[in-house]
SENU-637398 format. One line per 8 residues: their letters; for each residue x, y, z of C-alpha. Coordinates in Angstrom, 1 decimal, decimal comma, m for minus. Layout:
BEGIN
a> X/Y/Z; ...
This chain:
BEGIN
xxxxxxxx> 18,0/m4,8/m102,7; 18,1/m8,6/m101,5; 20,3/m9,4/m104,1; 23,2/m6,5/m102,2; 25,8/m7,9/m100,4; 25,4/m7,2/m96,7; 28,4/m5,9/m95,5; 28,2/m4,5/m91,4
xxxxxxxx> 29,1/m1,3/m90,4; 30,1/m2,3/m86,9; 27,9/m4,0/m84,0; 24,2/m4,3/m85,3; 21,6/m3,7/m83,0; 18,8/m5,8/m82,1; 16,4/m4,7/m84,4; 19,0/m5,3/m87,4
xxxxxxxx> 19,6/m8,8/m86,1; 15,7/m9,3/m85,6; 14,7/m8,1/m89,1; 18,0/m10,2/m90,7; 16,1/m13,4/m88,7; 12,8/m12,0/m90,6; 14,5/m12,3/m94,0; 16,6/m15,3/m93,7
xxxxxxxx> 12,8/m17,3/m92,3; 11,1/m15,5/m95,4; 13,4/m16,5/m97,7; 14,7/m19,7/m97,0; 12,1/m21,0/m95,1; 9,8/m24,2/m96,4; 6,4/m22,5/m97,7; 4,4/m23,6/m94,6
xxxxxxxx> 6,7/m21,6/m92,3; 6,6/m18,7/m95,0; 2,7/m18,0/m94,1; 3,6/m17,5/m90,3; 7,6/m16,5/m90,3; 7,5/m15,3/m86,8; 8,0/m18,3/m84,8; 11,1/m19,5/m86,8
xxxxxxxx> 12,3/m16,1/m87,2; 12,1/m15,7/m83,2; 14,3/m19,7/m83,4; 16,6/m17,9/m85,5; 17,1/m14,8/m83,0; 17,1/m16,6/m80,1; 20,1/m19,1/m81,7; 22,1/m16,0/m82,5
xxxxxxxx> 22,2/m14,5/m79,5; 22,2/m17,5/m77,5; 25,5/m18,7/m79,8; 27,1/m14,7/m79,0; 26,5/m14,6/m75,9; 28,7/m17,9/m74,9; 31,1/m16,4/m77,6; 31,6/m13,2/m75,5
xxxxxxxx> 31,7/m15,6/m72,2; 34,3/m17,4/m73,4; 36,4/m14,1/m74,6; 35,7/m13,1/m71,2; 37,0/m15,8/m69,3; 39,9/m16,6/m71,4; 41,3/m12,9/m70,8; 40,8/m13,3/m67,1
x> 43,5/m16,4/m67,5
């Protein structure tokens, strides 16, 4: 199963993108952040959404113009 190619559906929700951030800290994480994954895994969600939301600002504004 983490060998599959994820392939999305249409707009994930927030516990798909949390549990993606779970998996991406688990696996690719150094092995003193595997033992607590949470806290890097919270980094991660908190880029991604952080990164989105100035995306969909920026779509936003640019359609106003």
């Amino acid at each position: 199963m983490a060998n599959e190619k994820f392939e999305p559906q249409g707009d994930l929700s927030e516990v798909e993108v949390k549990l993606e951030c779970l998996r991406l800290a688990t696996e690719f994480g150094p092995e003193y952040e595997r033992k607590d994954p949470l806290p890097k895994a919270q980094q991660y969600f908190d880029w991604a959404t952080k990164k989105n939301s100035k995306r969909q600002s920026e779509k936003i504004a640019k359609k106003k113009v």
